[in-house]
GUVEXMAR-293078 format. One line per 2 residues: number of its first residue (from 1); for each residue x, y, z of N, C-alpha, C. Coordinates in pm, whole numbers, plus 50000, padded with zeros to 5 digits. Layout:
N
NUM) X/Y/Z/X/Y/Z/X/Y/Z  ...
//
This chain:
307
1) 50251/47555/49495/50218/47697/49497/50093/47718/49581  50087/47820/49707/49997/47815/49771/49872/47940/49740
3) 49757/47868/49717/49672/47973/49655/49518/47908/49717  49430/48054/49712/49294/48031/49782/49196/48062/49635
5) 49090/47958/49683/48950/48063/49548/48872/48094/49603  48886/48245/49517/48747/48324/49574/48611/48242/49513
7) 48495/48324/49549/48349/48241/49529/48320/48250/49393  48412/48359/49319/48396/48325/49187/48445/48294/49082
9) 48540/48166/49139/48650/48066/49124/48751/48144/49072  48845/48260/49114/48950/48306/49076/49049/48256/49158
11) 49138/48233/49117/49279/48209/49236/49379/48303/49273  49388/48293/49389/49452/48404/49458/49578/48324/49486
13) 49678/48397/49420/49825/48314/49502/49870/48397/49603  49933/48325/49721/49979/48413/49842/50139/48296/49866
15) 50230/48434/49930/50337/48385/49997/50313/48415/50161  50423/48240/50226/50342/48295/50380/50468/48266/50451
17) 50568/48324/50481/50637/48327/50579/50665/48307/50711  50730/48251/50789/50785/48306/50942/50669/48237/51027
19) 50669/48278/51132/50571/48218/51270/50524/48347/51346  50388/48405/51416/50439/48457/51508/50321/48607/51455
21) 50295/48718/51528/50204/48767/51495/50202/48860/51325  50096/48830/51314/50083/48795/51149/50081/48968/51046
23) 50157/48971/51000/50158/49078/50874/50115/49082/50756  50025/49109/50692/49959/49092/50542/50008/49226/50489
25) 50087/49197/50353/50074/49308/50247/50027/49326/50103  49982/49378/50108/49899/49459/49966/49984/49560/49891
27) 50027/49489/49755/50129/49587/49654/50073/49674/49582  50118/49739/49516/50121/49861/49418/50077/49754/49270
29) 50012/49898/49196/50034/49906/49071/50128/49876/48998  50227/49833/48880/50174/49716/48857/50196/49571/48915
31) 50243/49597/48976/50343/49469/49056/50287/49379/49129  50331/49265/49158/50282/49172/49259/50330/49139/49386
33) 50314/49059/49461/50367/49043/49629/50507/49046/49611  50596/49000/49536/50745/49003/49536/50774/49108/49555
35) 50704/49295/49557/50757/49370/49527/50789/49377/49705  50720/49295/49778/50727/49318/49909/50889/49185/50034
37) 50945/49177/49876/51008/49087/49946/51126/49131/50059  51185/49236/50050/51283/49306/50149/51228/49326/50284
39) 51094/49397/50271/51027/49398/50411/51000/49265/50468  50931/49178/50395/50926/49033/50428/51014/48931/50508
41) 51138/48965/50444/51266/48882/50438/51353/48944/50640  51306/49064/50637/51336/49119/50781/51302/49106/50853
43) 51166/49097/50852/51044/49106/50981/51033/48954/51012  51006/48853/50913/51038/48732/50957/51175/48693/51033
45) 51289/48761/50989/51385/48723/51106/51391/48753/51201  51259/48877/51243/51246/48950/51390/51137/48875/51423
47) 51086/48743/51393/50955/48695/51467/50820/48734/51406  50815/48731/51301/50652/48786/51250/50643/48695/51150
49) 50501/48685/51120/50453/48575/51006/50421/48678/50903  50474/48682/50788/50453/48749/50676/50377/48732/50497
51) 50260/48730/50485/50216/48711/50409/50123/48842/50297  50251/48812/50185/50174/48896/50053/50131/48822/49910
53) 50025/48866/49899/49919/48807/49793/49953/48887/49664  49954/48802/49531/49915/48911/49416/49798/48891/49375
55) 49757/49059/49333/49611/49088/49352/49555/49015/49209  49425/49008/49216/49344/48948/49079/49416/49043/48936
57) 49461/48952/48837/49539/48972/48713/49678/49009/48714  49746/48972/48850/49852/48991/48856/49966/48875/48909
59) 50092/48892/48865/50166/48808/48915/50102/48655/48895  50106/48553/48993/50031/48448/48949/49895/48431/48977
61) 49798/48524/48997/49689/48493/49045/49647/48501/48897  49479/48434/48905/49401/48417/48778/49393/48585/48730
63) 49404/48543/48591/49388/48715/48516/49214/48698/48469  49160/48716/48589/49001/48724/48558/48956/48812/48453
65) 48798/48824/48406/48790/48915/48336/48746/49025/48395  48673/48955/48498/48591/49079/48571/48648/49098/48726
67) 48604/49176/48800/48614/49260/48942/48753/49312/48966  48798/49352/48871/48920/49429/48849/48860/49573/48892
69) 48791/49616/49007/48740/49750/49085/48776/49711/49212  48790/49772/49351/48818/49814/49483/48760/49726/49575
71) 48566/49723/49513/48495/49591/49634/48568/49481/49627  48617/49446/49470/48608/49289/49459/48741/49288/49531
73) 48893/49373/49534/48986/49348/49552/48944/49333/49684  48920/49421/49758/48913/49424/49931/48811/49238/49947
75) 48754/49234/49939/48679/49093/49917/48771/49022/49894  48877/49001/49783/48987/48865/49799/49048/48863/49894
77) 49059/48972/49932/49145/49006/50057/49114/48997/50154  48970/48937/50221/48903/48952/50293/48924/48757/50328
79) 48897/48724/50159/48892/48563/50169/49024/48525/50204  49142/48568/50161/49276/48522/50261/49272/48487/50381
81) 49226/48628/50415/49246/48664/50587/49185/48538/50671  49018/48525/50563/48943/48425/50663/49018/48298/50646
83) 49063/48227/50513/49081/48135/50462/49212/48102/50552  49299/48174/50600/49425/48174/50684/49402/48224/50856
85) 49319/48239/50897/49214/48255/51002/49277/48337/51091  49361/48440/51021/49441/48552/51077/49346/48647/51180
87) 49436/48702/51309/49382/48770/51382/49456/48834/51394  49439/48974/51495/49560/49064/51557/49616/49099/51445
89) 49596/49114/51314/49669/49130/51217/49703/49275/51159  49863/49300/51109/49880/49445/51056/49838/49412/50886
91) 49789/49531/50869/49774/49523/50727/49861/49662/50716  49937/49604/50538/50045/49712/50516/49984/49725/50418
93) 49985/49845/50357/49926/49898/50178/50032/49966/50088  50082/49949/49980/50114/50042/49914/50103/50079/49791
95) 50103/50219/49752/50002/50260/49680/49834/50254/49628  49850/50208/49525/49678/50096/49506/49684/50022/49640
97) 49811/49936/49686/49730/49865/49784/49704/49889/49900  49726/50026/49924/49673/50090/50037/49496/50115/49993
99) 49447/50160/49877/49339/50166/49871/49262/50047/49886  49325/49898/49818/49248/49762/49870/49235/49763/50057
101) 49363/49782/50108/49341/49793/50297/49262/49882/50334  49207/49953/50291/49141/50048/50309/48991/50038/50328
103) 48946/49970/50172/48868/49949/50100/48816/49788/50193  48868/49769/50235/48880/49609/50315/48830/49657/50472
105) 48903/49754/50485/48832/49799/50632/48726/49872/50637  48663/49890/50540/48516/49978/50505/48435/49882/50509
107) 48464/49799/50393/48378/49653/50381/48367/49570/50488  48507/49544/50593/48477/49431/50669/48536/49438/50783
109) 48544/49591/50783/48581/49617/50984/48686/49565/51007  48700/49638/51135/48848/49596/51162/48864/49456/51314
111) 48731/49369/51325/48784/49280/51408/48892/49204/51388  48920/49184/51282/49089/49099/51249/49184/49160/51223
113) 49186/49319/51256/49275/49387/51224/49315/49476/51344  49446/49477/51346/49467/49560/51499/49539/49686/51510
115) 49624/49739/51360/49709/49823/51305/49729/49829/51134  49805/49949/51093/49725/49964/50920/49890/50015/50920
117) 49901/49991/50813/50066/50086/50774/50045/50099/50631  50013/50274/50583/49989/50315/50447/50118/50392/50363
119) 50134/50339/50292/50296/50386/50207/50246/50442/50085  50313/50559/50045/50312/50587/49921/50126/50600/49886
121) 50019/50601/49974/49869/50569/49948/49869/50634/49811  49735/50572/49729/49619/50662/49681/49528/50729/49734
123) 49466/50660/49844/49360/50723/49906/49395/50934/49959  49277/50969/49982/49146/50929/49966/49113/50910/49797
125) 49161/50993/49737/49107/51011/49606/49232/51056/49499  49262/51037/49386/49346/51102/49314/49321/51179/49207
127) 49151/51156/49178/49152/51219/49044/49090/51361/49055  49161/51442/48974/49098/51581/49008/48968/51583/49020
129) 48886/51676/49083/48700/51667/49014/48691/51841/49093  48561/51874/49093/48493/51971/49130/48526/51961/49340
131) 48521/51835/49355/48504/51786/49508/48615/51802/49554  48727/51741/49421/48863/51765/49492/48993/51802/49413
133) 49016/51955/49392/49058/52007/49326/49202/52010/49370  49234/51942/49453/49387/51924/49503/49447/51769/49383
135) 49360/51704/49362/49372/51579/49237/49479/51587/49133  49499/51493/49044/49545/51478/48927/49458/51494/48826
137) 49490/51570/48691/49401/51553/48562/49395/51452/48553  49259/51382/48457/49219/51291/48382/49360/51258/48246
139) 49396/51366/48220/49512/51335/48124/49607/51267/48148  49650/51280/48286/49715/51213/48351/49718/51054/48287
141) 49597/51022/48403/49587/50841/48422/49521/50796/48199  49463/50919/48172/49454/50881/48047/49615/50865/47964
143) 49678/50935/47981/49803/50886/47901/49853/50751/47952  49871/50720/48046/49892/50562/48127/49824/50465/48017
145) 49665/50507/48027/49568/50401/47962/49660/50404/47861  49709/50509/47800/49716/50503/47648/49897/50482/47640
147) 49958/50476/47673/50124/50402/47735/50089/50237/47744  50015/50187/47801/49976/50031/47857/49909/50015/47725
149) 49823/50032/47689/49714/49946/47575/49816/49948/47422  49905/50097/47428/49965/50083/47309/50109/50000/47300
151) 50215/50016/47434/50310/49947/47442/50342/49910/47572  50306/49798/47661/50321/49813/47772/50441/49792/47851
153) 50543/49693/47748/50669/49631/47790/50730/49810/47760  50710/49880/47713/50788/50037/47743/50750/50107/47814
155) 50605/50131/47833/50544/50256/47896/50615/50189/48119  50617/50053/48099/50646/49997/48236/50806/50050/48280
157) 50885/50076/48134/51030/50060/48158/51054/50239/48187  50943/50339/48118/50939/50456/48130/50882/50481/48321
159) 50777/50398/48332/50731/50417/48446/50819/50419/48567  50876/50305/48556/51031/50294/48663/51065/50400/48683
161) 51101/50498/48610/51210/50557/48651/51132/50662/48755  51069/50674/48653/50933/50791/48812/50917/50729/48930
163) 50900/50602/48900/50858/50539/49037/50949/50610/49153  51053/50566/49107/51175/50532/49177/51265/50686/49232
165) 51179/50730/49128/51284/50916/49123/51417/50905/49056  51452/50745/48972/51495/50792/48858/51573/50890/48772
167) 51461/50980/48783/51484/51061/48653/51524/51182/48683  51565/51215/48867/51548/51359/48908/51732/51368/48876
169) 51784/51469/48845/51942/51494/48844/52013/51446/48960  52092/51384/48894/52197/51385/49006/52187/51160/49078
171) 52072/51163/48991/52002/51020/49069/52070/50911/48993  52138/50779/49030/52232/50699/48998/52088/50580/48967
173) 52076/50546/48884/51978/50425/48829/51990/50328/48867  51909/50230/48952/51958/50080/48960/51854/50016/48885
175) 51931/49957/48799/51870/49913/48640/51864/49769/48673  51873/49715/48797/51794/49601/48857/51694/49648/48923
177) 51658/49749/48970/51556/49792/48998/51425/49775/48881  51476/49853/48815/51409/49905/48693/51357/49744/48624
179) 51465/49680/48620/51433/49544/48549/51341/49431/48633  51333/49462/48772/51253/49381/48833/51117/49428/48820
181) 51109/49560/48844/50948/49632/48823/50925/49572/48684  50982/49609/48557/50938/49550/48451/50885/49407/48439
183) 50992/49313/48497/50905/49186/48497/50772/49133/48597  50794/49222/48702/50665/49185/48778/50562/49251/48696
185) 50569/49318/48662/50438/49428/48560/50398/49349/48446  50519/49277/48374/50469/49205/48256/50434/49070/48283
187) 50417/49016/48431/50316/48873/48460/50166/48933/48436  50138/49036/48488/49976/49045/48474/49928/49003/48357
189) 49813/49068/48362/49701/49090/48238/49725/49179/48210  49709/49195/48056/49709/49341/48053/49552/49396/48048
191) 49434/49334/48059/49286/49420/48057/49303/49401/48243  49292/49351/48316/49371/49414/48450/49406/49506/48487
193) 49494/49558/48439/49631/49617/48480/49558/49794/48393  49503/49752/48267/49407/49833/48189/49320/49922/48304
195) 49209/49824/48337/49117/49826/48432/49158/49900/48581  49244/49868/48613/49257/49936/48704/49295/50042/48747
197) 49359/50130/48643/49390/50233/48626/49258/50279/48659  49161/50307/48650/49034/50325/48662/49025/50369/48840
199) 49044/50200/48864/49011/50173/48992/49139/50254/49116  49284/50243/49063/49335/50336/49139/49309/50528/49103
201) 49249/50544/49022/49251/50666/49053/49149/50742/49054  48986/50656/49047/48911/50767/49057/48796/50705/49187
203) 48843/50533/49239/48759/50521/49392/48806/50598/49479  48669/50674/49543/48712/50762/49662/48661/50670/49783
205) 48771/50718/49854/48801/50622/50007/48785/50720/50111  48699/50845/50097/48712/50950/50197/48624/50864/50362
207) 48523/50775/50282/48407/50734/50412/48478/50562/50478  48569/50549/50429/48661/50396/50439/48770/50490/50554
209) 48818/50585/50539/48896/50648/50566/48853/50706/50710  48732/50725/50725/48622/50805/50860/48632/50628/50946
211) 48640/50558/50907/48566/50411/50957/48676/50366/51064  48841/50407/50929/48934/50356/51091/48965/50349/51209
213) 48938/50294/51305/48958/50262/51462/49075/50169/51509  49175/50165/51370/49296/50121/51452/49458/50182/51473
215) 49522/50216/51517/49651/50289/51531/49707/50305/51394  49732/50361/51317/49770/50408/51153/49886/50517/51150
217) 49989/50421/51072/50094/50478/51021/50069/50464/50912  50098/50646/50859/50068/50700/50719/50228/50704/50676
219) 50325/50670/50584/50452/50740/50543/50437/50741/50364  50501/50873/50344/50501/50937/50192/50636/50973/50178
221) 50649/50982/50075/50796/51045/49991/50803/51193/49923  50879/51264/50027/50798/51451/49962/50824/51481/49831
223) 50920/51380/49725/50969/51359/49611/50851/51230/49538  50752/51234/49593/50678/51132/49511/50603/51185/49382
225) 50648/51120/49281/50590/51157/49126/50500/51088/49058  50435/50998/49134/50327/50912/49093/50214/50961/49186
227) 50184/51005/49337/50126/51014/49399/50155/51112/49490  50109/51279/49443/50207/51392/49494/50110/51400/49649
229) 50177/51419/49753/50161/51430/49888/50071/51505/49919  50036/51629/49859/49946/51682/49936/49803/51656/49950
231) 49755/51612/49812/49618/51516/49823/49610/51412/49835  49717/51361/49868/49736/51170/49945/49746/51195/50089
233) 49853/51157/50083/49907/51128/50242/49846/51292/50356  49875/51395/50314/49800/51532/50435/49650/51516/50400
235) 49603/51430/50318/49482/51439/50307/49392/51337/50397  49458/51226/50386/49463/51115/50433/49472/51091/50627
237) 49568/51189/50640/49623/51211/50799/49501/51276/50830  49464/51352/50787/49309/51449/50883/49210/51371/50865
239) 49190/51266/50777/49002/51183/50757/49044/51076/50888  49163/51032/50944/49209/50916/51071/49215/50970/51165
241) 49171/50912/51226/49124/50997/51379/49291/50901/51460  49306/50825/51466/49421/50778/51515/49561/50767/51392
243) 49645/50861/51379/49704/50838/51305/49844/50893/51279  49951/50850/51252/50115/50942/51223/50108/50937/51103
245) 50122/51063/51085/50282/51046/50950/50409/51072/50958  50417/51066/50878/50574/51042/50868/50657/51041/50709
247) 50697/51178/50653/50764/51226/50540/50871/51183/50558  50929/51148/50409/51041/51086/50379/51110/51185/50303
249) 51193/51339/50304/51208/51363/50248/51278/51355/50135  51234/51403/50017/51308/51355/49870/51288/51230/49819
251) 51189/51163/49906/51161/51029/49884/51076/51031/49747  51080/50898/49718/51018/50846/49575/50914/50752/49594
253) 50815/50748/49516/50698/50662/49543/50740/50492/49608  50848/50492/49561/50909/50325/49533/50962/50308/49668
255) 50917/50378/49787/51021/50380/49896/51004/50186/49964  50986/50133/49875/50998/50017/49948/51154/49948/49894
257) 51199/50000/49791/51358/49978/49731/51389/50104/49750  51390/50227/49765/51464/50348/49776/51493/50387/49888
259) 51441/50350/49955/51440/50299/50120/51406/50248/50206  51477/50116/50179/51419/49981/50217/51485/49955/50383
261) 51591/50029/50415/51619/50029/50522/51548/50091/50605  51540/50256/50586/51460/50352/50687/51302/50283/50708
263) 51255/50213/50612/51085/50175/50618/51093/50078/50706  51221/49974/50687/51194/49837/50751/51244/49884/50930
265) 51309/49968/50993/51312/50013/51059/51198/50103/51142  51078/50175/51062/50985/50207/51071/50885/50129/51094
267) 50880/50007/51011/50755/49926/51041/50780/49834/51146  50895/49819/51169/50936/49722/51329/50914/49795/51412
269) 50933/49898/51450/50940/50021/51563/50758/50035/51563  50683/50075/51464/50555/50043/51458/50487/49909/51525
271) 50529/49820/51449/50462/49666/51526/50512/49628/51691  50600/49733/51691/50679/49680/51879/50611/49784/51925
273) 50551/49907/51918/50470/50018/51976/50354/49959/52009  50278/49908/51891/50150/49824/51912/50122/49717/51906
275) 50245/49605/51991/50223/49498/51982/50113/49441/52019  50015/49486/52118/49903/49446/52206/49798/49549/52225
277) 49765/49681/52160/49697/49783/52155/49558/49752/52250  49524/49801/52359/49385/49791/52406/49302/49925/52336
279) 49180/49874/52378/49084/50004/52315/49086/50158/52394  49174/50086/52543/49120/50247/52607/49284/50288/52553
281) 49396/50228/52484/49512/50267/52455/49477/50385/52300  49438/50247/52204/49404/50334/52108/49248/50518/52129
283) 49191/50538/52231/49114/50616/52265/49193/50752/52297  49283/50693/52350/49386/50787/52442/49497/50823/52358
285) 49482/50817/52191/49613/50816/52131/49608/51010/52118  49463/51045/52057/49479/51182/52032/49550/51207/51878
287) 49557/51336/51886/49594/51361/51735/49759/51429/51757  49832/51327/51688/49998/51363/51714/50058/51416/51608
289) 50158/51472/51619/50180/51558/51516/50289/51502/51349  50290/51573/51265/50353/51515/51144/50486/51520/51156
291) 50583/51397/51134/50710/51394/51155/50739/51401/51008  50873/51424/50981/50969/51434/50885/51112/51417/50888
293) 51137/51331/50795/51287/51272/50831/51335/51224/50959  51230/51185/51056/51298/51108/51159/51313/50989/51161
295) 51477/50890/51190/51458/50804/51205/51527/50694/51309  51475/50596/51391/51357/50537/51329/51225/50603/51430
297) 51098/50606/51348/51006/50651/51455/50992/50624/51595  50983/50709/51690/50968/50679/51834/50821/50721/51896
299) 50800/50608/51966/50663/50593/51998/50670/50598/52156  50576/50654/52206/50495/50651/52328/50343/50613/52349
301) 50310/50522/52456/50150/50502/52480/50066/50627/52499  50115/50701/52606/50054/50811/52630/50117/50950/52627
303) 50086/51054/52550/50024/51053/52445/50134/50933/52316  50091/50878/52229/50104/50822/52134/50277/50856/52077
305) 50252/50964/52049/50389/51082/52054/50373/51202/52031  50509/51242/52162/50452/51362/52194/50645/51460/52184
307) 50678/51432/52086/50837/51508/52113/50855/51567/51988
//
């Protein structure tokens, strides 16, 4: 089993795929790197080296007690990268783990990083406040706390179905779906998994978010029920000075199984746009406009896209 320690002897397990320029992904809440195995399993047959980590208290990494917050995650994530001496590298995020890529490029710049692909984000912020009244209540992520601490093997099997959109009429269940989220959710910790609820919904990433300087694909699900679009992803598109989106309509937070085709089509078409990005390329990208339901994305150097 291949795994790195951080400096304060936690173990990080990582899967590493393929040959060839290198892809790192960062999963969601509660889940671990397996949730990334479809995208994985593609892109390596198109030539890319693919490697996803599960984050501290999850999946097989050590269920620490402590740095279950945003620095420490972006920091393990930081020790991969070096520990695997990755360059030119895309970092993919989804959900929470768009806030660790994020949170990683605030902390530690983007010289090893050359492109960002954010799915389903948290960022900038999710929890309602005075600052950002587009948010979620506190009741919200408080009923979660209180779903997880009281029953977590249910509140996970309830969670699915939202994830996924589930629960909207008319929607046909894949109860292997449902059953895989459950078991990746029930490797963690549960003071982890506790803890972080915290950490996905009330770190704000607005000044992590000002910092990016590399080509950024944003894509959301206009059906997302864990992470509603307008204070994620349109929020998210205006703090990036280089950046697409790209709506999925009717999509579900889970679009990495709900549409595992249209994304994996998206993120290839992405990595062949910017296979080699120079600085006067990314300068010259400009601000392009928000797509919806197109697929697969089509890219131009100059402007970036312009149809």
């Amino acid at each position: 089993m291949s795994t790195i320690t951080t400096k304060d002897g936690t173990e990080i397990y990582y899967k590493d795929w393929g040959t060839g320029p290198p892809v790192v992904f960062s999963h969601g809440w509660p889940l671990t790197g397996d949730a990334w195995q479809d995208q994985m399993l593609y892109l390596v047959a198109r030539g890319y080296r693919c490697i996803a980590h599960d984050r501290r208290g999850h999946g097989r990494s050590s269920q620490s007690h402590h740095g279950n917050e945003m620095d420490t995650f972006a920091d393990d994530l930081s020790t991969l990268i070096e520990a695997l001496d990755l360059a030119d590298l895309t970092l993919v995020g989804h959900s929470m783990g768009c806030g660790e890529v994020v949170r990683y490029l605030g902390r530690h710049g983007s010289k090893r990083v050359a492109r960002l692909v954010l799915i389903g984000s948290v960022t900038p912020v999710m929890l309602k406040t005075a600052n950002n009244p587009a948010g979620l209540p506190v009741k919200i992520f408080d009923d979660i706390r209180v779903g997880v601490s009281h029953d977590r093997s249910q509140c996970f099997k309830e969670l699915a179905r939202k994830f996924y959109g589930y629960n909207r009429p008319g929607v046909t269940v894949n109860q292997h779906v449902v059953d895989t989220f459950w078991l990746q959710g029930m490797q963690g910790g549960l003071k982890n998994q506790f803890e972080c609820i915290k950490a996905f919904s009330e770190t704000d990433f607005t000044e992590d978010l000002k910092k990016i300087d590399v080509p950024t694909l944003i894509i959301h699900g206009s059906d997302d029920q864990i992470v509603p679009i307008g204070a994620s992803a349109h929020a998210s598109f205006k703090l990036i000075n280089n950046a697409i989106l790209k709506v999925y309509p009717r999509g579900s937070h889970g679009l990495t199984e709900t549409h595992k085709d249209e994304l994996n089509l998206d993120l290839l078409g992405f990595l062949q746009a910017f296979a080699t990005p120079t600085l006067t390329q990314i300068k010259s990208l400009g601000r392009p406009p928000t797509l919806i339901g197109k697929l697969p994305i089509e890219y131009s150097q100059q402007p970036l896209l312009n149809r």
